[in-house]
N, C-alpha and C positions, 0 to 999 in steps of 0.2 A: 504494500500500500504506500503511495506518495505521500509528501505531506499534501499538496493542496488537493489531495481527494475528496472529494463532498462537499469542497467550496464553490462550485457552481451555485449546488444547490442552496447554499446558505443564503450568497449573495443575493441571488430571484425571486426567495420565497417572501412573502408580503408579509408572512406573520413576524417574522425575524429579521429578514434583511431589506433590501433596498428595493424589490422585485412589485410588480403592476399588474394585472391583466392586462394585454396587446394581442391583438389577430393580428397573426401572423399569415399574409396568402404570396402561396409563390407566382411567379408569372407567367410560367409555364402551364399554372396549373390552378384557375381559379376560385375554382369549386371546392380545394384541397384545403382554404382556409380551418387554423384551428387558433383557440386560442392558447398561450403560451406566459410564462411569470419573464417580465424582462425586465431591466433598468433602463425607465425611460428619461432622456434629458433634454430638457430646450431650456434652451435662456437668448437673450437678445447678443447680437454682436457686435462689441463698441467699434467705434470709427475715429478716426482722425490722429493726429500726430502725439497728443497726450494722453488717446484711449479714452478718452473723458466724456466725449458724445454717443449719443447710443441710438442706435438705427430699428426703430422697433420693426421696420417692414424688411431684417434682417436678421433672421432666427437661425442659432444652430441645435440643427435636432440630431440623436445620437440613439442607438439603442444597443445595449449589451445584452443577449441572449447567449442560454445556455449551447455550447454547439449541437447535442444532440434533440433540439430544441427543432433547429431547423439546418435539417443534417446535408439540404441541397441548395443550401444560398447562393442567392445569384443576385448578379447587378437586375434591378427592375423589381423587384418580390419587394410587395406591400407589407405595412406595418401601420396599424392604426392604436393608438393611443386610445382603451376603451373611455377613461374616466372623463377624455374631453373630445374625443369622436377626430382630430388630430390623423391626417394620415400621413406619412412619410413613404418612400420610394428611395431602397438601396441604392446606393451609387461608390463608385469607388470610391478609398479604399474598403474590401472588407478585412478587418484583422482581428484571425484568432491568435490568441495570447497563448496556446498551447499549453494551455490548462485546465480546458473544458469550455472557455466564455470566449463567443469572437463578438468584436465592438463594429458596428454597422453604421457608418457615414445615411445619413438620409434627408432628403430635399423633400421639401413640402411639395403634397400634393392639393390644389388648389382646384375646392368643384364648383 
């Protein structure tokens, strides 16, 4: 056994760690939607030379899921934020940390 064995799971779960419900659909595959415990993150992205101005109609949104979570990620595969209906769309990079959690770049999907 590793040390960070079972630290996925720690990290995702809502009751203990940092984890959400988020549907997860791949692109390939839309019907295949399920939901999933992930770490969801958005916050605004400052601008300017001091960092000091902040660009509300520029969001960086982020999601760490477990890898076996969503064991065929691909650039395009939905991610929807259930708590605020929030959908995001993979885009590179994707990077698993080879510990069970890969961290998902994702750009607002706008309906």
């Amino acid at each position: 056994m590793g040390l960070f064995d079972g630290f996925p799971d720690l990290f995702t779960d809502p009751d203990v760690g940092f984890g959400e419900p988020v549907v997860y659909t791949p692109a390939g595959a839309p019907t295949s939607a399920v939901t999933i415990n992930a770490i969801w993150t958005e916050h605004p992205i400052t601008d300017g030379p001091d960092f000091g101005a902040v660009r509300a109609d520029v969001i960086d949104l982020r999601v760490d899921a477990r890898v076996v979570d969503v064991p065929d990620l691909a650039e395009g595969d939905l991610f929807e934020r259930v708590s605020s209906g929030v959908v995001g769309k993979a885009v590179p990079p994707l990077r698993p940390d080879g510990a069970g959690m890969v961290m998902v770049t994702l750009e607002r999907v706008v309906s």
